[in-house]
N, C-alpha and C positions, 0 to 999 in steps of 0.2 A: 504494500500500500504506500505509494506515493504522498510524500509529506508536504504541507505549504511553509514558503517561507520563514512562518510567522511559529510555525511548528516546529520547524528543522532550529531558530533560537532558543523556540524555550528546551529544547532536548541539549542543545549545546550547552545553554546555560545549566542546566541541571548537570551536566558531565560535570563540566568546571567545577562549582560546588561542591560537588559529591567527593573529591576528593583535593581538599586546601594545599593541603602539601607539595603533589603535584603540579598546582596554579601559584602557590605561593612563591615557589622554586622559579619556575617559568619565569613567571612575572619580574620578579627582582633580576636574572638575569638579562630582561630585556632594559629595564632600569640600569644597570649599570653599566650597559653599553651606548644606551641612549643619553645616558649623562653626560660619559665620555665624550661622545661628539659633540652636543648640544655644548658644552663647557670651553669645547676650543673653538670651536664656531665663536662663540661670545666672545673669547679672548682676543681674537681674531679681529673681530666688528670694532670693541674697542681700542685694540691699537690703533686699527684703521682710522678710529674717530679723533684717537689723539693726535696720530700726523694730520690728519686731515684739519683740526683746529691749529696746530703750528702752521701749517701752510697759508690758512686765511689771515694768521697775524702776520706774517711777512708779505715782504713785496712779492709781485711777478717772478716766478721764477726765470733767475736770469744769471748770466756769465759776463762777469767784470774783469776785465783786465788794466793790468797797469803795469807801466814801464818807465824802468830806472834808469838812466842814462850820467855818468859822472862825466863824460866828452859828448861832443859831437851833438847831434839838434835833438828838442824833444819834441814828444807828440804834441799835434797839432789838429784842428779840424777837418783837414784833409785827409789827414789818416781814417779819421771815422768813415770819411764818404769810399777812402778804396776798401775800407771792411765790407761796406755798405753792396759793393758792387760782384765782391769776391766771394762773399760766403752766400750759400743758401738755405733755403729754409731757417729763415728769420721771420720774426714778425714782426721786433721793431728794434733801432738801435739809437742809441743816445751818448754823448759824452758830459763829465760832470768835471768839477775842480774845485777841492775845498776851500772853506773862506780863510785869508791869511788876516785877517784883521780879529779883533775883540769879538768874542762870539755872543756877547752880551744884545738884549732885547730888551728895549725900554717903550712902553707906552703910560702915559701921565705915571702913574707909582707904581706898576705894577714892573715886575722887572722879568724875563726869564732868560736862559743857558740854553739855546736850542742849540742841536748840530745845523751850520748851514752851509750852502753847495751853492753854485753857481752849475747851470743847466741848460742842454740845448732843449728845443721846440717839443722832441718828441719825447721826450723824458715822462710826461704822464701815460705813455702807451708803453716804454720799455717797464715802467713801475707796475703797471696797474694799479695806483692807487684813483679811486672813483673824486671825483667832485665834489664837495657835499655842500658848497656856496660858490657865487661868483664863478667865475672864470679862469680858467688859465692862459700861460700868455701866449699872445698872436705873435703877428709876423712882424707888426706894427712895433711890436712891444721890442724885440731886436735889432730891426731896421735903426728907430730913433734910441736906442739906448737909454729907456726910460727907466728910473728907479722904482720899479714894481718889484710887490713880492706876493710869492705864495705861500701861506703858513698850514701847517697840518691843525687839524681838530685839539690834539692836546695844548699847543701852542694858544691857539684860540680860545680856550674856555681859562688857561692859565693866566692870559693877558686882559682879557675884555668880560670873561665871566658869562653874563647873560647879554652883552654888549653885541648887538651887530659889527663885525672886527670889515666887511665890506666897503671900499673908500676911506678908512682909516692911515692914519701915519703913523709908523713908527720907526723906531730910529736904533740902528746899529752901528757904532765904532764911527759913533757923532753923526751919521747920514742917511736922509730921509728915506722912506722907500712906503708908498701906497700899497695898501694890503688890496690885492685884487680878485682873493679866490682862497679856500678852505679844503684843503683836500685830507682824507681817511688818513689815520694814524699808522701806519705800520712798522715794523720790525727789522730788520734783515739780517739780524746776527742774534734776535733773543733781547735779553734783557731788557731794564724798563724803561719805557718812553721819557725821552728828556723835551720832548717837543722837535720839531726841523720846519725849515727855511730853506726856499729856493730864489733866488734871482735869475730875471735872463743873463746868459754866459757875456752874450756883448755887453752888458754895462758892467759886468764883472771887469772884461779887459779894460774897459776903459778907467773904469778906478787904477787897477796894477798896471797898465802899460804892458799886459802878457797878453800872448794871443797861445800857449802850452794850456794844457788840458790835464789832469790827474789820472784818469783812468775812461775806460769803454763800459757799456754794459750793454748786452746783447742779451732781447731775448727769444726763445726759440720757438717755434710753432708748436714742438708739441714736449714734453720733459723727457721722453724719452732718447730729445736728440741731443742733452744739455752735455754730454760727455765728447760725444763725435765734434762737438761746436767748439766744446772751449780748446780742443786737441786743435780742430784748426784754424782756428782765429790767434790762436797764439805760433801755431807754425807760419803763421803769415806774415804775423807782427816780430818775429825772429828773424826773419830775410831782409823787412825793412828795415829792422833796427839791428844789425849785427853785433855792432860792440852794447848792445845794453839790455838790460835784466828784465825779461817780460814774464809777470807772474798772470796766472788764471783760475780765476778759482768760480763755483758757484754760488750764491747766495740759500742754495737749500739742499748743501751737502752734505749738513750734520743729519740733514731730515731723511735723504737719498739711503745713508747707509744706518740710518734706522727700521728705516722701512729694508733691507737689505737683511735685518736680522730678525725682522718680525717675520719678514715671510721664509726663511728658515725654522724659525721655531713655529709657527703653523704648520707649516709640513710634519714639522716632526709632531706636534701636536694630532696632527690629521691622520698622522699612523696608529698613533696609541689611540687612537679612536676606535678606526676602522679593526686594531687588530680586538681591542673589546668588545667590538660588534659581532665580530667574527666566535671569537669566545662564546659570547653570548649565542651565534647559532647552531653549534656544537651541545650547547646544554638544550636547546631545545629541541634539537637531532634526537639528542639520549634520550630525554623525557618523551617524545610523542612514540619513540619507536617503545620504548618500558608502557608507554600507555597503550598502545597497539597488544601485546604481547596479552599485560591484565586483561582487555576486553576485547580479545579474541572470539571465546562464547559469546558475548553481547551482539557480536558483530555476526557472528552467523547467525542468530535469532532475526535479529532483524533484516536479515536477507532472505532469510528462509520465509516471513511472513510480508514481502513484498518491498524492501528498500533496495530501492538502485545502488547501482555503484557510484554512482552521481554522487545520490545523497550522503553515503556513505564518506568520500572525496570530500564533500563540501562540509561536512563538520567538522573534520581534524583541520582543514582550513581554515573553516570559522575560527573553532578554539583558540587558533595561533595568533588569526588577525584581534579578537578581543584582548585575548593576553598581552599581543604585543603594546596596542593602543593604552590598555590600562597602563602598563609598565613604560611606555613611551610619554604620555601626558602626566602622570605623575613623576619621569625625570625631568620632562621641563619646566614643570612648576616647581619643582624644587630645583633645578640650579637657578629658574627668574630668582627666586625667593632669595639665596642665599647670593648673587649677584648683587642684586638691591640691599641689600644689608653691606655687602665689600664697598660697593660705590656710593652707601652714606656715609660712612666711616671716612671712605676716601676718595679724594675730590674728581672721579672720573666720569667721562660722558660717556653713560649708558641709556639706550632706549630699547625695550623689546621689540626682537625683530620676527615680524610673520616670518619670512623667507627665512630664515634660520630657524626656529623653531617648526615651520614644514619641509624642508630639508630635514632635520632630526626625524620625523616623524615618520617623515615615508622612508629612511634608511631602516627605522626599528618593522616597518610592515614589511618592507625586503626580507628582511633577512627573516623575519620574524616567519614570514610564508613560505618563502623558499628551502626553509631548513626543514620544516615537517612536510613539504611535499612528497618527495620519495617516501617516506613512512605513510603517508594519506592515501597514497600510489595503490602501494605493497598492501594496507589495509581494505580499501576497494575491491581488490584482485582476490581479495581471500574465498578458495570456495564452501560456501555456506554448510554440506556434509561435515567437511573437516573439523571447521571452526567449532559448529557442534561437537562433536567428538572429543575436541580439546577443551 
């Protein structure tokens, strides 16, 4: 007699039942391989999340070079423009030259210590830092050599408070300069914001009488080419410049070879996963083929009195898919659980993730199905005669 659906559960669910130990066992193994994975997955996501936060507090990732020279000429503007024509797969390039004057910032009393630079045109597209007032400078603003500047947001809330800092003067190492635009705070080596300042590069020359540049920064189209770029932006700048000392470096290479060692210890994490999964379907091999064996008789009874080999197929499958899911959603709730407890304690960015915790879940049904099917097979095939007999 052919069972409904609705039948073939409750018969599965009474197996389970009827003997805890069996389910007990089951269960907890599929638990502690679903942990396994579910837990380095999480590790995972948040490393990811923490490079990913160092990354939005820095600039554009980009490749700065600079070069020393004790003889013979230094870098110049034109040097930018033969980078400019030389290298590929760039998306934008700029040159900058620290300020040699009092780094001091004065508006009516307020005073601050910002780092500031003197910059060419394209400098807010090699940065990426966004806009958050005003404007940055035009073409206009270099042409005439006007004493504008642009301050970042810490600079601004230091100096003017709740003050519109837009159209304002302020004055560094005695000399005026119109505040013309507010641009995002960022980072590029860590540590904490002092505030920065940019001038256009031509009224820089034209204060020092230098038309030399400090350094390049290039950035690339995409971060994967940041190593290939700086390798040849500096073999370039080495031919130009023979007798003098051309360094290269990135601006998010502490971050590169972090992520370097994060996704090393994910893999390794990803194995002691996989191989507790694995474990895990080995104990469930044991158990269904030891539960086969016990209800041997049951199983010819119920052949004998009209159960297919279907039905028979689909309950030892059922049992596994229930057991797994019970033992699969109870490791996820417990490592969310004890995750949220690590990341209140300590200051890391966690968010529960669907895609990881349904990843955990269909590996525990995997494996969880796959390991009692040849025993579900071998139990199907049993001929009903025998079974009885046994």
């Amino acid at each position: 007699m052919a069972l409904s659906p609705q039948d073939l559960i409750i018969v599965t669910c009474k197996s389970l039942t009827g003997n805890w130990v069996r389910s007990g066992l089951t269960t907890f193994g599929v638990f502690m391989g679903v942990a396994a994975v579910n837990a380095t997955l999480g590790v995972a996501d948040i490393s990811r999340a923490i490079l990913g936060k160092q990354l939005a507090e820095r600039e554009a990732p980009q490749v700065s070079i600079s070069i020393w020279s004790s003889e013979g000429r230094e870098p110049k503007l034109e040097d930018m423009e033969f980078l400019r024509r030389s290298l590929k797969n760039i998306k934008a390039i700029s040159a900058s030259d620290f300020f040699r004057f009092d780094s001091k910032v004065i508006y009516q009393n307020q005073e601050g210590e910002p780092q500031i630079q003197a910059v060419t045109q394209d400098y807010i597209q090699t940065s990426g830092r966004r806009i958050l007032r005003g404007r940055f400078f035009n073409t206009a603003d270099f042409d005439n050599y006007r004493p504008v500047a642009v301050i970042d947001n810490f600079l601004a809330s230091k100096l003017f408070k709740a003050e519109n800092p837009i159209g304002k003067i302020i004055f560094t190492s005695g000399k005026p300069f119109l505040v013309a635009g507010v641009i995002e705070t960022k980072q590029n080596f860590g540590g904490e914001p002092k505030g920065y300042l940019v001038i256009p590069m031509s009224t820089y020359s034209s204060m020092t009488g230098s038309q030399n540049v400090t350094s390049f920064d290039i950035r690339p189209e995409k971060i994967e080419q940041m190593e290939n770029l700086k390798q040849e932006a500096e073999a370039l700048l080495k031919q130009r410049f023979p007798a003098a000392d051309v360094y290269a470096w990135a601006n998010i290479d502490d971050i590169l070879m972090q992520q370097q060692i994060v996704d090393m210890a994910s893999r390794g994490l990803n194995a002691v996963g996989v191989i507790a999964l694995l474990i895990s379907g080995v104990g469930i091999t044991n158990i269904t083929i030891a539960s086969v064996i016990e209800r041997t008789s049951e199983i010819g009874l119920r052949r004998a009195i009209g159960a297919t080999k279907f039905e028979i197929l689909m309950q030892f499958i059922l049992e596994a898919t229930i057991l797994s899911l019970v033992g699969g959603i109870a490791a996820i709730g417990t490592v969310h659980g004890l995750t949220l407890g690590v990341t209140t304690i300590f200051p890391l960015p966690y968010q529960f993730e669907v895609r990881t915790a349904t990843l955990s879940l269909a590996s525990a049904l995997l494996v969880g199905v796959g390991a009692c099917f040849i025993p579900a097979i071998r139990a199907s095939e049993l001929d009903p005669v025998k079974a009885l007999r046994e």
